[in-house]
Structure formats: C-alpha cells, structure tokens
C-alpha positions as CSV (number, residue, x, y, z in Angstrom):
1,X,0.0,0.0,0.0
2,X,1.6,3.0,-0.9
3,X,0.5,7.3,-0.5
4,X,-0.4,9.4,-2.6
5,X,1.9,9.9,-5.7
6,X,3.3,6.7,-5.3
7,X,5.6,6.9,-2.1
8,X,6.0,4.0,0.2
9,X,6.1,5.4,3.5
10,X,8.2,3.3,6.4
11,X,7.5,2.2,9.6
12,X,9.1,4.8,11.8
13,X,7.2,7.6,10.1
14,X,3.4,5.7,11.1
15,X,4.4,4.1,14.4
16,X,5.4,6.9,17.3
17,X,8.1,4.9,19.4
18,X,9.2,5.9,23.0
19,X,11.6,8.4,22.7
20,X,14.8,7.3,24.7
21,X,16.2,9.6,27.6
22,X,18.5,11.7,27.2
23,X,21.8,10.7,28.4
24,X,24.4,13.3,30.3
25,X,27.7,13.7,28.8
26,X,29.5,12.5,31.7
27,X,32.8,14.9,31.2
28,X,30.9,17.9,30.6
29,X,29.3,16.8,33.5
30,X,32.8,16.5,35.5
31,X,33.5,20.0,33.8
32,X,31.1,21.9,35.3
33,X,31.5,20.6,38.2
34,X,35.1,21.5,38.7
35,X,34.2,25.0,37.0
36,X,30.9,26.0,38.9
37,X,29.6,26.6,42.4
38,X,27.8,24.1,43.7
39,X,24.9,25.8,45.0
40,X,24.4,29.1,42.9
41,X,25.8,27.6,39.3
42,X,28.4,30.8,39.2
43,X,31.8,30.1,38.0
44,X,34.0,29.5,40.7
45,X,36.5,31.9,42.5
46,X,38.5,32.3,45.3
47,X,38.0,32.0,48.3
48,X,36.6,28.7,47.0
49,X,35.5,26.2,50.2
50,X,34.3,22.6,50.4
51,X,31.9,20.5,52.3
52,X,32.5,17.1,53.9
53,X,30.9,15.3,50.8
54,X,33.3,17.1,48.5
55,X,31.2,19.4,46.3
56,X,32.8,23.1,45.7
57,X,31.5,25.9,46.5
58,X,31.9,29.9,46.2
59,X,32.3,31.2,50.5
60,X,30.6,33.7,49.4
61,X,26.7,32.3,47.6
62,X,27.4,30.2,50.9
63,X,27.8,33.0,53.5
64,X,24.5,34.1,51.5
65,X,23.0,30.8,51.7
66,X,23.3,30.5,55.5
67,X,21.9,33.8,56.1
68,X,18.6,33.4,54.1
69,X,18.1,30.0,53.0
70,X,14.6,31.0,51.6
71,X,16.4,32.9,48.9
72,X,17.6,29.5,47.2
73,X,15.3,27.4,45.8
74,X,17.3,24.3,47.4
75,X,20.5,24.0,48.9
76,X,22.3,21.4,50.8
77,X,20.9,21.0,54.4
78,X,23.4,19.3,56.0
79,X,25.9,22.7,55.8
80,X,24.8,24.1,59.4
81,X,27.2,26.9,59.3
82,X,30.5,27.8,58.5
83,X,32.4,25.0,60.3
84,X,30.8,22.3,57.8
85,X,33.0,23.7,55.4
86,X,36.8,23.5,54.7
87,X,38.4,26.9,52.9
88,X,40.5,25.3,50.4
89,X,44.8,26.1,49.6
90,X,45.4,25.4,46.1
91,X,48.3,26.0,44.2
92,X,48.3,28.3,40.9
93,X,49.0,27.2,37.7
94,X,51.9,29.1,36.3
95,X,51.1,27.7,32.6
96,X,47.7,28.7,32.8
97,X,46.4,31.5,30.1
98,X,43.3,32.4,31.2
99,X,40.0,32.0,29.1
100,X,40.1,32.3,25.4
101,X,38.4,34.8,23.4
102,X,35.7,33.2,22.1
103,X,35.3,35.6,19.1
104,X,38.2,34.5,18.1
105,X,39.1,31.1,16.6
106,X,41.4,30.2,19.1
107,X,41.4,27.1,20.7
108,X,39.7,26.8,23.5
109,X,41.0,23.3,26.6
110,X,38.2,23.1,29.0
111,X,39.7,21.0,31.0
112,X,42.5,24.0,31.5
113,X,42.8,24.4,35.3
114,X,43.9,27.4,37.2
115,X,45.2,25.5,40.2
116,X,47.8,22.1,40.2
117,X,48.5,19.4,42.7
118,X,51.9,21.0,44.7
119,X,53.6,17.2,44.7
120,X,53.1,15.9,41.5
121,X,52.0,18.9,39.0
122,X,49.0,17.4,37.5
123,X,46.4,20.2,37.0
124,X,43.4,20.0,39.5
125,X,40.5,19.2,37.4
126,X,38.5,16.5,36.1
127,X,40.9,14.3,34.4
128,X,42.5,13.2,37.7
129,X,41.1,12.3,40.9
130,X,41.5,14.7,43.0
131,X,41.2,14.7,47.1
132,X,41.2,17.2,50.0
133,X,42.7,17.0,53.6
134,X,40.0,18.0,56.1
135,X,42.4,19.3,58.6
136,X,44.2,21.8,56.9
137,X,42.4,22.6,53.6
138,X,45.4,21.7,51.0
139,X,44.1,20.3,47.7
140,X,45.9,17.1,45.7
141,X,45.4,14.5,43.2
142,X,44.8,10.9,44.8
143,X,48.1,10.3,42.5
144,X,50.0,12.0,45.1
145,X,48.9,10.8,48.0
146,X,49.4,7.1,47.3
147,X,53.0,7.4,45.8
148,X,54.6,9.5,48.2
149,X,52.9,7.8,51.1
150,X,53.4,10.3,55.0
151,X,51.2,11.1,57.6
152,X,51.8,14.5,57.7
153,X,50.8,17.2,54.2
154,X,53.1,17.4,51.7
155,X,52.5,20.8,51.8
156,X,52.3,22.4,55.2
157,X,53.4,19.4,57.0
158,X,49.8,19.5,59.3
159,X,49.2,15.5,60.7
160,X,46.1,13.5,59.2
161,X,44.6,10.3,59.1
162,X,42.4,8.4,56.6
163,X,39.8,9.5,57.5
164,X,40.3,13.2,56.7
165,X,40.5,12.6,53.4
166,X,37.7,13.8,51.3
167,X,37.6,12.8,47.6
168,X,36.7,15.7,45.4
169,X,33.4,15.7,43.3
170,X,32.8,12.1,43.9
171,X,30.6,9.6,42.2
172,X,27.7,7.3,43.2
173,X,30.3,5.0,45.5
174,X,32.8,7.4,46.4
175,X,29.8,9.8,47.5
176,X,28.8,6.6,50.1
177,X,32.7,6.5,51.8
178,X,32.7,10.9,52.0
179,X,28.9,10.5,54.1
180,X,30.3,8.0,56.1
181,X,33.6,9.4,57.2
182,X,31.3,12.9,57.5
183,X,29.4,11.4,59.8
184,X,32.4,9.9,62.4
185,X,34.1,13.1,62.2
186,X,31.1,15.0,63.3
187,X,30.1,11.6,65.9
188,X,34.1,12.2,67.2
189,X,33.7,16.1,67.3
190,X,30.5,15.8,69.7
191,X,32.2,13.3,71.8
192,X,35.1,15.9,72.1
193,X,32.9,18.8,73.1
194,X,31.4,16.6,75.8
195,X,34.8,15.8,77.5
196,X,36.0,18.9,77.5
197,X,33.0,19.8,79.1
198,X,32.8,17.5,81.6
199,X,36.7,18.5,82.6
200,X,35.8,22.3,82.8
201,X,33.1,21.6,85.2
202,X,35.6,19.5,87.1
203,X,38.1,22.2,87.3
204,X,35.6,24.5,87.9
205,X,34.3,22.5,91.7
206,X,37.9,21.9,92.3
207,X,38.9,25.7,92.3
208,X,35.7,26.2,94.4
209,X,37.0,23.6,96.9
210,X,40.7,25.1,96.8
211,X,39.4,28.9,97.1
212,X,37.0,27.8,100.0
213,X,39.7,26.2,101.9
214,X,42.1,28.8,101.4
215,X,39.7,31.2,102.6
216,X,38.7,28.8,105.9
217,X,42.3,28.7,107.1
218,X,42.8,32.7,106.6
219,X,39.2,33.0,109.1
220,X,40.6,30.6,111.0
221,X,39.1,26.9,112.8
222,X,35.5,26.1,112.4
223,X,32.9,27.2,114.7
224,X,33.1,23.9,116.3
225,X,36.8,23.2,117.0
226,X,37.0,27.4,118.3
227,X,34.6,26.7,120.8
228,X,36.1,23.5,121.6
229,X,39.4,25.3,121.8
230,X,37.8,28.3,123.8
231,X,36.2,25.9,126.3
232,X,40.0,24.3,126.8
233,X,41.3,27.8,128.0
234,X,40.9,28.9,131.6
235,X,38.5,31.7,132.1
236,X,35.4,33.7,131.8
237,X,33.5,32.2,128.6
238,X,31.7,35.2,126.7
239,X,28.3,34.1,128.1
240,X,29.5,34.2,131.5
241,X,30.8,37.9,130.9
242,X,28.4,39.2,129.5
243,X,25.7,38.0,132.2
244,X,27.7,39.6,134.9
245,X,27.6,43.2,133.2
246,X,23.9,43.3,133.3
247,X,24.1,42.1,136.9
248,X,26.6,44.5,137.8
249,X,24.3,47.5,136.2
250,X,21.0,45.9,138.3
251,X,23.1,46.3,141.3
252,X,24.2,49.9,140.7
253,X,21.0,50.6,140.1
254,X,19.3,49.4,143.4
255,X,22.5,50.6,145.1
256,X,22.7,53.9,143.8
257,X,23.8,56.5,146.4
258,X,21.0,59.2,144.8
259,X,17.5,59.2,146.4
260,X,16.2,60.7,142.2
261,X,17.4,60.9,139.2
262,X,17.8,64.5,139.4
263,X,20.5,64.2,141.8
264,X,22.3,61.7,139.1
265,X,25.4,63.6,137.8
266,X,25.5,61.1,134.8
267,X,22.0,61.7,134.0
268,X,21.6,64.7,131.1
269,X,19.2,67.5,131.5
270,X,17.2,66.2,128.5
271,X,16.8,62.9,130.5
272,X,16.1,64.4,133.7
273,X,13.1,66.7,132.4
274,X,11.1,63.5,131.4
275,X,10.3,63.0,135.1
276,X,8.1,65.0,137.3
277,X,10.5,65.5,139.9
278,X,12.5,68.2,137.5
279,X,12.4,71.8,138.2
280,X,10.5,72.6,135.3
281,X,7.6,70.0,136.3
282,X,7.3,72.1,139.8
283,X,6.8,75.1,138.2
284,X,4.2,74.0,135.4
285,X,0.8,75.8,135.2
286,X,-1.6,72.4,134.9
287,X,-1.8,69.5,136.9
288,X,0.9,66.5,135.5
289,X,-0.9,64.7,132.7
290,X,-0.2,61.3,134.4
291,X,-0.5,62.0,138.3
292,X,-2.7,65.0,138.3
293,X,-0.5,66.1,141.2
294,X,-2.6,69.1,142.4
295,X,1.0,70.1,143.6
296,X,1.9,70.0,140.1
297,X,5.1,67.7,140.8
C-alpha cells in the first residue's frame, strides 16, 4: 500500500516509538562541576570552600545561603554553618592563560585548570582524581597521595589520618565512603565537646573547693573546734561575761547613792526633764498629765 503519488512510507514515520532519555555527557558533566559553584551555578572563585561530601563551592553564595536559606530554591541542608565547610589552599598554575576569546578562533581546553597538585603537578581538574585533607584545607590529586605515602601534608606538614581525606566531586560510591567518614568526624567532634565539658566543670568544683579552703584557714578553725578550743582555756567564757555586766548594772541601780534621778550627775538635762520630779515640772501651770499632782510635781 503506498500514498499518494506513489511513495511508500516506512515504519518509523506511522508508528510513534518511545523516545529514549537523554543521556548526560559525563565529562561535561565533570567539567562543570570542577568549574561551577555548587549551590548558585556561578563560576567559581576564590576564596573557594568545600563541604564534607566534597562538592565546591563559592564562600561567598554560601555565607548568603546560611543567612537566608529562603532565597535558594534548594541547597544542601546538612551545611549548618560555616564549620561544615573547609576553605581550600590550592596552588596556581603558572602555565595557565586564562580564558580564550571566544570571538576569536582560538582554541579553547576546557579542561585548562587554574590550580595544580603541589607534589606531583598534574592540574586540578576532572581528568585526575583529585582529594582534599579536612584538617588543613590543601588540595591534591589521589596520585599523590598514594606514591609518596606520609602522615603528615606534603604541603604544610599538618598531621592526618584516613579518615580526613575527602575525595573531590565524587561519584555514586565514592559519595557513600565521603557520608560516612562525615558522619564519624562529626560523631568524634560531639564526643570531644562533651569531654572537654565534663573537665571544665571538674576544674571549675575543684577551684571552688581550693578557694574555700584557702579562705577557711585565713578565718581561721571552724565554729566547732573554736569553741572547743575556747572551752579548753581557763577563764570567763563570753556568756559568763556578758551575764555579769547586766548584773553588775542591776546592782548599781538598786545601790545607787541618789535618792532621784535629778541628783544623778551622769543623767543629762534632757533625760532628767522626762520625770516630774524636775524643776520645770514644779513650776508647770496644769496639773501632771499622768498624776494629776494638784502640787503640780
């Protein structure tokens, strides 16, 4: 069966097939990745920092980021603040041009990197894996790291383990090792705050303790051994002398060679004119207010 004018038509032109999905160039991919931030999709430039999983970022969309996450339409939620993230120290690349006109024909190596590894040369991009040290932020290619095997950087000479290594845009499996060394560095950093903790509060009770006994021995014994030690020496106690000066005043008192208190030479005027036996009191026009001493005294 054929169409009009005589043309056979073929199969894919009458049957509509399931169009296939469109596959990612995977070093484009790698390219951009290495080139762009992370988070806003700006090209990348220093000071250029790194989170524990090993994506890059530019510290300053990320200083953004932290300070109004609503602005971003998504964004990594595991960065908390500015300690998630690692400023990295890259060495420049002397041989690098810069980017190419592109008006011009000239030819144009996207994988031309800015930044090398300091130990063996290679430029830091996606052709070589590349890895970070968490401790002290110094950038080099895996290359490095397992032919001139040390425990201390190559580069600034700062000690690290295994598991401070962080792989640089990872893949599917290398993604799985970065989580899990994130998450015993951040398990072994809470167990650190918690010691150090627990030993300020120590020191904190044992200064308490040494200040309070330091300031007992300049008041001297205890309440308890002072009387004991007061009890021990011969003598009027400070009960006993204070009982025998109100005695001693009571006997004055009922022994008192005066008849009044006017005739009291101790006594003050102002003292003396509260009784009606004063001079003033004998000379008053009204009766006392008390006695009603007709004699007015």
């Amino acid at each position: 069966m054929g169409c009009d004018g005589g043309t056979i038509p073929k199969r894919i032109e009458l049957v509509r097939t399931k169009k296939k999905a469109e596959k990612v160039d995977k070093d484009a991919k790698n390219i951009a990745n290495w080139q762009f931030c992370h988070l806003s999709q700006m090209p990348l430039q220093e000071p250029i920092v790194a989170c524990e999983l090993g994506w890059l970022y530019n510290k300053e969309n990320v200083i953004e980021y932290l300070l109004d996450r609503a602005s971003f339409e998504s964004g990594p939620q595991y960065i908390r603040s500015m300690k998630d993230l690692k400023e990295l120290k890259l060495t420049p690349n002397k041989n690098y041009k810069g980017p190419c006109d592109e008006k011009r024909d000239d030819y144009r190596d996207l994988n031309a990197s800015k930044w090398v590894c300091p130990v063996t040369g290679l430029e830091i991009n996606a052709s070589y894996s590349c890895c970070l040290l968490w401790k002290c932020g110094c950038v080099f290619t895996e290359k490095a790291l397992k032919e001139v095997k040390s425990e201390t950087c190559h580069a600034c000479g700062c000690k690290f383990e295994e598991e401070d290594i962080v792989s640089l845009i990872p893949d599917e499996e290398v993604i799985r090792v970065n989580e899990e060394r994130m998450c015993g560095r951040r398990e072994k950093a809470k167990l650190s705050r918690k010691s150090k903790k627990a030993e300020k509060k120590k020191l904190t009770v044992e200064e308490d303790e040494e200040s309070g006994a330091t300031a007992g021995a300049a008041a001297g014994p205890p309440p308890a051994k002072k009387m004991a030690r007061e009890a021990s020496v011969p003598g009027p106690s400070k009960a006993s002398t204070v009982a025998p000066n109100i005695a001693q005043i009571a006997r004055e008192a009922v022994t008192k060679p005066y008849k009044t208190i006017q005739d009291d030479p101790k006594a003050s005027k102002v003292y003396k004119n509260l009784f009606n036996t004063c001079e003033d009191a004998k000379t008053r026009p009204t009766a006392h207010w008390i006695s009603c001493n007709p004699q007015y005294y």
